[in-house]
C-alpha positions in Angstrom: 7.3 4.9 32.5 4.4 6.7 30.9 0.9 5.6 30.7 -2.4 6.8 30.9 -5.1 6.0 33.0 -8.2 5.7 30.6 -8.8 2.4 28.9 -7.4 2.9 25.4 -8.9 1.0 22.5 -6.2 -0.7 20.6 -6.6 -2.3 17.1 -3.7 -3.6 14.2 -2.5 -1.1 11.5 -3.4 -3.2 8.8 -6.8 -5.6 8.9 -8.5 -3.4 11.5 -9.9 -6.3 12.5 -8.1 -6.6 15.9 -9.9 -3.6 18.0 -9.3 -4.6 21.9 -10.0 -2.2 24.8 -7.2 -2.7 27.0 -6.8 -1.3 31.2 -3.9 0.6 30.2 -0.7 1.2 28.3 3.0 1.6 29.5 5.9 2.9 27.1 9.0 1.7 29.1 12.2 2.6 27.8 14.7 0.1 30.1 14.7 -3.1 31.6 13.9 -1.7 35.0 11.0 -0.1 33.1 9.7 -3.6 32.0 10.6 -5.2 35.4 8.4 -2.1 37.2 5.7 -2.5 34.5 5.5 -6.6 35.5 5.7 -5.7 39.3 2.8 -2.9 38.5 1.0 -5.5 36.6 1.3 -8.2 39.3 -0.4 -5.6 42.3 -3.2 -5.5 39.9 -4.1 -8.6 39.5 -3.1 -7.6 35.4 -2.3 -9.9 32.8 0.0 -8.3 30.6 0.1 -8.1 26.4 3.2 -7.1 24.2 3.2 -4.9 21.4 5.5 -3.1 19.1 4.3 -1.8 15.6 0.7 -3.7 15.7 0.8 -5.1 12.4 -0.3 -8.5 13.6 -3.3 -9.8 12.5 -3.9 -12.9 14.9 -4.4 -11.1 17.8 -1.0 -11.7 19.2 -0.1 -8.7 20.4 -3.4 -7.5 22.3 -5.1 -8.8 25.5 -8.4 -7.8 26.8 -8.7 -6.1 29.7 -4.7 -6.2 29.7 -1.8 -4.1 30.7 -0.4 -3.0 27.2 3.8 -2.4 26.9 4.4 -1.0 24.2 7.6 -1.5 23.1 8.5 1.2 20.7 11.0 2.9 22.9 13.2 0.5 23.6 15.1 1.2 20.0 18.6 1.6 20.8 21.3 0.2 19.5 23.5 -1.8 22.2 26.3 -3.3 20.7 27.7 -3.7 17.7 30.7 -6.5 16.7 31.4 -5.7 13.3 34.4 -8.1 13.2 32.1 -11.2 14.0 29.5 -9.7 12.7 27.1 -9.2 15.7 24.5 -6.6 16.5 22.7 -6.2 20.1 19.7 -4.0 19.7 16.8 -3.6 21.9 13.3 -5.0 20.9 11.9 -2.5 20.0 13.9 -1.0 17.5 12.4 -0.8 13.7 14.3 -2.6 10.8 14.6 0.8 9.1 16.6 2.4 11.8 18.9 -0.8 12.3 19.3 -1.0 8.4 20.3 2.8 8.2 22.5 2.4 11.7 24.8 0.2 9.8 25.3 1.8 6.5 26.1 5.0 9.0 28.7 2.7 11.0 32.3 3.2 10.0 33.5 -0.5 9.9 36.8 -1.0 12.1 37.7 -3.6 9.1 37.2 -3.7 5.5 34.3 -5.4 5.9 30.5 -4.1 6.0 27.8 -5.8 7.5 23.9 -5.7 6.8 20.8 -7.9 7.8 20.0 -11.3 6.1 16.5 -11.2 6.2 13.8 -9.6 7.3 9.9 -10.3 6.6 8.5 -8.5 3.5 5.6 -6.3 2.9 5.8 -3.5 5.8 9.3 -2.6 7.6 8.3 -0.6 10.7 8.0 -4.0 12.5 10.2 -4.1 15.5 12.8 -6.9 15.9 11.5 -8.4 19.3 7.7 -8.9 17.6 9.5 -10.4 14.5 11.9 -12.9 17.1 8.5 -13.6 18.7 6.7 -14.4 15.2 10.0 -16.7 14.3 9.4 -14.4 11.0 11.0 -15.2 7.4 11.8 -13.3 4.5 12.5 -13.8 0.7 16.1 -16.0 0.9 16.3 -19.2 -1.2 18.3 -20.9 0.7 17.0 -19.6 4.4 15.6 -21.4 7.2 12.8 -19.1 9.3 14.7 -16.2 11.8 15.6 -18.4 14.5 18.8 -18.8 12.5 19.3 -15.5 12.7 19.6 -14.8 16.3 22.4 -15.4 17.7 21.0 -14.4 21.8 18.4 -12.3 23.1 17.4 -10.7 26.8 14.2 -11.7 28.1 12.3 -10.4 31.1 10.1 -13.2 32.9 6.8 -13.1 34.8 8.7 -12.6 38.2 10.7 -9.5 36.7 13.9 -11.6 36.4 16.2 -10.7 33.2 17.5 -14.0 31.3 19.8 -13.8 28.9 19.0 -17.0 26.0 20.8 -18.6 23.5 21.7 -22.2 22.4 23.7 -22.7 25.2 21.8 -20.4 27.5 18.4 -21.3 28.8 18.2 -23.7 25.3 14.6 -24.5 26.2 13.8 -20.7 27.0 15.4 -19.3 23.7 13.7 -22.0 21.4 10.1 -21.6 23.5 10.5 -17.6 23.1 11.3 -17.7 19.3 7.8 -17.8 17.6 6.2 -18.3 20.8 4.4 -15.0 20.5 5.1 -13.0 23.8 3.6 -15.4 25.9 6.8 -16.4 27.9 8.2 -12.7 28.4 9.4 -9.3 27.5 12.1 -9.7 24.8 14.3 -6.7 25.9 17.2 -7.4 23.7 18.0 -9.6 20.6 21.6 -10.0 18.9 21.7 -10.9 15.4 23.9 -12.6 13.1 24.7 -10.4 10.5 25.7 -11.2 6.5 28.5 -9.3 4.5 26.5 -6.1 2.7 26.6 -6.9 -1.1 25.4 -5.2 -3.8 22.5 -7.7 -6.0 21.5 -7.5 -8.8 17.5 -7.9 -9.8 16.8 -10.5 -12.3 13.2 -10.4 -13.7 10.7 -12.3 -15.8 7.4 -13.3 -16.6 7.1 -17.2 -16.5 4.4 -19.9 -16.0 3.5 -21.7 -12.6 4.4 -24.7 -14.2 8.6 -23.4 -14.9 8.4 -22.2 -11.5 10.2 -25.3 -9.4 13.2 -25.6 -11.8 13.3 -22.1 -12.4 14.0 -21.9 -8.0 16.6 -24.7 -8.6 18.4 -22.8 -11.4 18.6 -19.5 -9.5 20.1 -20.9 -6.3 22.5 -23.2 -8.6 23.5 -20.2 -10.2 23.9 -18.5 -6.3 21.0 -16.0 -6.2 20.3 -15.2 -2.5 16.7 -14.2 -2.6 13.8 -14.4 -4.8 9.9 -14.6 -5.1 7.0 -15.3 -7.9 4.4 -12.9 -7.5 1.1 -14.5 -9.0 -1.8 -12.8 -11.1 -4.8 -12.3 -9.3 -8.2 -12.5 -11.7 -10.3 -14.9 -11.5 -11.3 -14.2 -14.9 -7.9 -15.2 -16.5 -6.7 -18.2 -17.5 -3.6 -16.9 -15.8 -5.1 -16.5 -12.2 -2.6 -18.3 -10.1 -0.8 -19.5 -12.9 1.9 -16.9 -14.0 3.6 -14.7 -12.2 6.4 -12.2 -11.9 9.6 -14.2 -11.4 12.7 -11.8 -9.6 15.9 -12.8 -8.1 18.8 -11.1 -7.1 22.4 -12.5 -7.5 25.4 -10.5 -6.0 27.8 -8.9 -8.2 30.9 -7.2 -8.0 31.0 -4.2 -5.1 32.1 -2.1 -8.0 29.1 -2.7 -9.9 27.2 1.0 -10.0 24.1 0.9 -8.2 21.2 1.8 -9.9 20.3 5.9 -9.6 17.4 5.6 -12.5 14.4 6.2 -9.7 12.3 3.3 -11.3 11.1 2.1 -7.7 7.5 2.4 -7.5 6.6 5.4 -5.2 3.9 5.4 -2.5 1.3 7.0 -4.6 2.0 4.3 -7.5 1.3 1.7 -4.8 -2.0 3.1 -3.7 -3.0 3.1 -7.4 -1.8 -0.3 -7.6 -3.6 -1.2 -4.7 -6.8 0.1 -6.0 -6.5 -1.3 -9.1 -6.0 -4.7 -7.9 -9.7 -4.8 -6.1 -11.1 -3.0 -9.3 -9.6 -4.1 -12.0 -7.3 -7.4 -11.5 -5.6 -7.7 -14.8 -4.4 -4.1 -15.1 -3.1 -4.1 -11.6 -1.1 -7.0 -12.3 -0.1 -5.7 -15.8 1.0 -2.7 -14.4 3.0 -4.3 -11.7 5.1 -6.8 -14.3 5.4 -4.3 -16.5 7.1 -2.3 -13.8 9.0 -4.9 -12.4 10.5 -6.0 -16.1 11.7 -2.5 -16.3 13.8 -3.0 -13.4 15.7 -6.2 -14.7 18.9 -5.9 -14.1 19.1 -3.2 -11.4 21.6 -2.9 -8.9 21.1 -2.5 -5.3 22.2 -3.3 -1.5 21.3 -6.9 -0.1 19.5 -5.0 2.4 17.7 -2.1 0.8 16.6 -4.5 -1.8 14.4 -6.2 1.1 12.6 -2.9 1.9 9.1 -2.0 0.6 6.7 0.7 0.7 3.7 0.5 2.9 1.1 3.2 2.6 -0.3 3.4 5.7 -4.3 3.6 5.9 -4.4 2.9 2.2 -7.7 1.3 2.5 -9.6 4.6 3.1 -9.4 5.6 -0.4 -10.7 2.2 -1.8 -13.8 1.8 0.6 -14.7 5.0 -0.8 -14.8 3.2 -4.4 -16.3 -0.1 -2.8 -18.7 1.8 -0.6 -18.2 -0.4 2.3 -15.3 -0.8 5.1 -13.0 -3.8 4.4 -9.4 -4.4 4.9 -6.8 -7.4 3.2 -6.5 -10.4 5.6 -3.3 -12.4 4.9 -2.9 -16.6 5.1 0.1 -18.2 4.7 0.7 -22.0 3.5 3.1 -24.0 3.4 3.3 -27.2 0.9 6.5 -29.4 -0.3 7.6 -28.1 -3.0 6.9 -30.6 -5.5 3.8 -30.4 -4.6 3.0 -26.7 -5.2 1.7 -26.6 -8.7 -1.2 -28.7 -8.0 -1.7 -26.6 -4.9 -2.0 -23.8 -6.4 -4.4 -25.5 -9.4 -6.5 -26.3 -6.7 -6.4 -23.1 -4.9 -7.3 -21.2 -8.3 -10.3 -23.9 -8.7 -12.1 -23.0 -5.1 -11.5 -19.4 -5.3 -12.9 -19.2 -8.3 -16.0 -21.8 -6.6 -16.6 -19.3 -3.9 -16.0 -15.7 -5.1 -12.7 -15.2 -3.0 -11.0 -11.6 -4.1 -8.0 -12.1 -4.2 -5.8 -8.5 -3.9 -2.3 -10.3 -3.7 -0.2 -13.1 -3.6 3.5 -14.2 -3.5 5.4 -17.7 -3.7 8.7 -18.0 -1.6 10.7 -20.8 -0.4 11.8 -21.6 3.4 13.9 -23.9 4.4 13.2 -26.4 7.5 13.6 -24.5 11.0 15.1 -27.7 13.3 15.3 -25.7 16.8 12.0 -23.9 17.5 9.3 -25.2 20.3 6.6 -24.3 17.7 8.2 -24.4 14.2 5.9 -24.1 11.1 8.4 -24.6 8.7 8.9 -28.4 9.6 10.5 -29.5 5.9 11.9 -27.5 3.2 9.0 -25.7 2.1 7.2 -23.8 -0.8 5.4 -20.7 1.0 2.3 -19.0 -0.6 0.9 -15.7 0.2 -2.5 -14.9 -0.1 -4.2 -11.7 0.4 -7.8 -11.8 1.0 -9.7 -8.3 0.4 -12.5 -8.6 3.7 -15.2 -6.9 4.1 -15.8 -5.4 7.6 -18.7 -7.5 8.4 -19.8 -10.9 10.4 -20.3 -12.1 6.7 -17.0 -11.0 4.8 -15.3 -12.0 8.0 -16.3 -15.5 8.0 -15.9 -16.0 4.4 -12.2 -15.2 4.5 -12.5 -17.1 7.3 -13.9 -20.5 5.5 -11.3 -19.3 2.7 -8.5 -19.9 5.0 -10.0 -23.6 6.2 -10.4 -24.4 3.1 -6.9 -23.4 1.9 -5.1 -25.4 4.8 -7.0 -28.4 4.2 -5.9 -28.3 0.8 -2.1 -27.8 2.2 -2.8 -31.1 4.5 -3.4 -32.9 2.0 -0.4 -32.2 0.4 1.6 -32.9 4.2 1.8 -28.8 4.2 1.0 -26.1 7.0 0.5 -22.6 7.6 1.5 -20.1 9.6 0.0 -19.4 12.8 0.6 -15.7 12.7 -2.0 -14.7 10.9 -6.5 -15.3 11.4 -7.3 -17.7 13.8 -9.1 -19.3 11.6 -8.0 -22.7 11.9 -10.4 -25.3 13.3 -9.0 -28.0 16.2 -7.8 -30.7 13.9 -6.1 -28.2 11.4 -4.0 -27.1 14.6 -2.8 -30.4 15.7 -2.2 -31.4 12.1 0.2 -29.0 11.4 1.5 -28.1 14.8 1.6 -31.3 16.7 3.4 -29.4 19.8 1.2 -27.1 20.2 -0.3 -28.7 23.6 2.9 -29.4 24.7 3.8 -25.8 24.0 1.1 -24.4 26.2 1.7 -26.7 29.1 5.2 -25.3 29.3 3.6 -21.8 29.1 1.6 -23.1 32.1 4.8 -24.3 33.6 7.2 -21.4 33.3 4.0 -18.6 33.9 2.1 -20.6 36.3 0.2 -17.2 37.2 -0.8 -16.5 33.7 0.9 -12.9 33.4 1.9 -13.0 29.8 -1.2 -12.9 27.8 -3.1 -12.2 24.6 -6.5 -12.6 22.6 -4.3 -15.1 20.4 -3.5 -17.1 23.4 -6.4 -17.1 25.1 -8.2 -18.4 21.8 -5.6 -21.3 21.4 -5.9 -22.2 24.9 -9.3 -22.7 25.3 -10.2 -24.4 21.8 -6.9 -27.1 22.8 -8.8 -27.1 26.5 -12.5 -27.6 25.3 -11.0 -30.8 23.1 -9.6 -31.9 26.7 -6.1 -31.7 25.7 -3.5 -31.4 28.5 -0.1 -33.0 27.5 3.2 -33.5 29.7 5.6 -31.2 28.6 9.3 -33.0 27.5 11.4 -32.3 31.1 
């Protein structure tokens, strides 16, 4: 195992907003390296955080004055059933490298197999940090990613390997699946796989107001995946209230794929980027009119789920804003009959309270029935929104207050959000929309009695459930 014996400062790739000094990191690259990393931990008197990419927001993936694993070598692939359609990799393997492993596989049948979700925006996230963030993506008709793991491998506190599934450790595999790292090392997850199709990208420009029969028409008609990407300024009387409306339906494998080059490239989304904290309506302009330029395009169920991320693209834009800020993401979750108001309301206090808005998305989840901790407790409409922070106790605690705001207006609708982003929510907003929560961390008290596994996320949750005095029995 490698590591150093400094005390790195860590901090997330995209909100910067997560800088942790840590005692030190270990890359292991095998179970027995994750079991001697615990053991190493354990003579220390350690408590041990997880990582893989960092793109976390909420803290999740740091602890102070923690041993770090970093997970990033653990990327092989372990097993591949391409007549069930079952993939073992280890945790931390990237989606790009699984995605391009099985376009490379020669399929023993006539069958080819690819992914059936993964979470948008960036792709270098490893699979155990998306199993541990229960993550979704943009299906129609698709509950959260518990339902796409079929098993996984975790390493406990004591070093022991479990191997979880339904019927295997039940409690363990639902606990471990958005439970954030806190009840082991995920050294290997097997996924359930979907038949690789070729989609095609259906695109318009629509009103909020079409949006909810406009879902129910595309899945009627069998599209697979789909979002409404919203506009973004303020000043508009579209802010919030028309978007960009693409789906993809699969068509025939002979269909040609598309070979025009009309994807955006990284440069075009740093422009893009910039635009939309300068000048809202021309970003969003520019991005329909790209996307309406694509209608019709043909492309792989699983490339079409990849995006570009420009790494560090925020350099260039606090040169134009002259101060250091970053885009903080919330995520709420309202019944979908519910969402146009939502989002009328939403428009109304950003506009209220000067919230900048850089981006924003609408998807749909289905309910997840077999988590510990699920967020998506009904079928769901899910909005995205990107706050542009700036570095500072103020801009911090305005996106902050942003965020309240914006899940009180969800609770008042019987929505959520999703706990994987700012811990920003207050006591009550927790146990509204995650009533397990306390019985989630007694069993983390119960299965880690020493407190090995943990991070800043955790210890925040912890002590704001302990300072309201709440210490439930967890379910035997």
């Amino acid at each position: 195992m490698n590591h150093s014996n400094d005390f790195p400062l860590v901090n997330d790739v995209h909100s910067g907003l997560n800088a942790t000094r840590v005692a030190d990191i270990i890359a292991p690259r095998n179970v027995a390296g994750i079991g001697a990393a615990i053991a190493h931990a354990a003579e220390h008197n350690l408590p041990v955080a997880i990582c893989g990419a960092r793109h976390a927001m909420g803290g999740q993936q740091f602890g102070a004055a923690a041993l770090l694993l970093d997970m990033r070598h653990m990327n092989r692939v372990l097993a591949f059933d391409d007549v069930n359609g079952l993939i073992e990799v280890e945790g931390g393997m990237q989606w790009p490298a699984l995605i391009d492993y099985l376009h490379a596989a020669p399929p023993s049948t006539a069958r080819r197999w690819s992914i059936r979700q993964k979470q948008t925006g960036a792709d270098a996230l490893t699979l155990g940090g998306c199993l541990s963030a229960n993550v979704h993506g943009r299906g129609l008709r698709m509950a959260p990613f518990i339902a796409d793991v079929e098993a996984f491998k975790l390493v406990d506190a004591q070093g022991t390997l479990h191997s979880c599934s339904r019927q295997r450790n039940p409690l363990l595999f639902n606990l471990a699946i958005g439970g954030y790292g806190l009840f082991g090392v995920i050294a290997s997850v097997t996924l359930r796989l979907a038949p690789l199709r070729k989609m095609r990208r259906d695109v318009s420009v629509i009103g909020l107001d079409d949006l909810p029969a406009a879902f129910v028409q595309r899945i009627d008609a069998g599209y697979v995946y789909g979002d409404f990407q919203f506009a973004i300024d303020p000043a508009s009387s579209d802010f919030l209230q028309r978007g960009v409306f693409s789906c993809y339906l699969p068509v025939d494998d002979a269909a040609p794929l598309d070979a025009s080059g009309k994807e955006l490239s990284e440069q075009d989304w740093r422009g893009l980027l910039e635009l939309a904290h300068t000048h809202k309506t021309d970003a969003f302009a520019q991005y329909a009119a790209h996307y309406l330029s694509t209608d019709g395009q043909v492309d792989w169920s699983d490339r079409l789920q990849q995006s570009t991320y420009p790494d560090g693209y925020h350099r260039a834009i606090d040169v134009k804003l002259g101060h250091c800020g970053s885009e903080m993401i919330g995520e709420l979750y309202v019944p979908r009959e519910r969402l146009c108001d939502f989002m009328r309301e939403a428009a109304a206090d950003f506009r209220q309270h000067g919230v900048d808005l850089i981006y924003g998305t609408i998807r749909l989840i289905d309910a997840d029935r077999e988590s510990f901790l699920p967020w998506a407790r009904q079928d769901y409409a899910c909005v995205i929104f990107n706050l542009h922070t700036a570095h500072s106790a103020h801009g911090i605690e305005a996106t902050n207050d942003a965020f309240r705001r914006l899940i009180d207006l969800a609770i008042a609708r019987r929505g959520s959000y999703y706990l994987t982003y700012a811990a920003a929510a207050s006591l009550r907003q927790v146990q509204a929309c995650h009533p397990a929560f306390g019985e989630f961390l007694e069993w983390k008290r119960r299965l880690d009695p020493q407190q090995r596994f943990q991070s800043n996320w955790y210890r925040h949750y912890r002590d704001l459930l302990a300072a309201a005095g709440e210490t439930p029995q967890a379910r035997a």
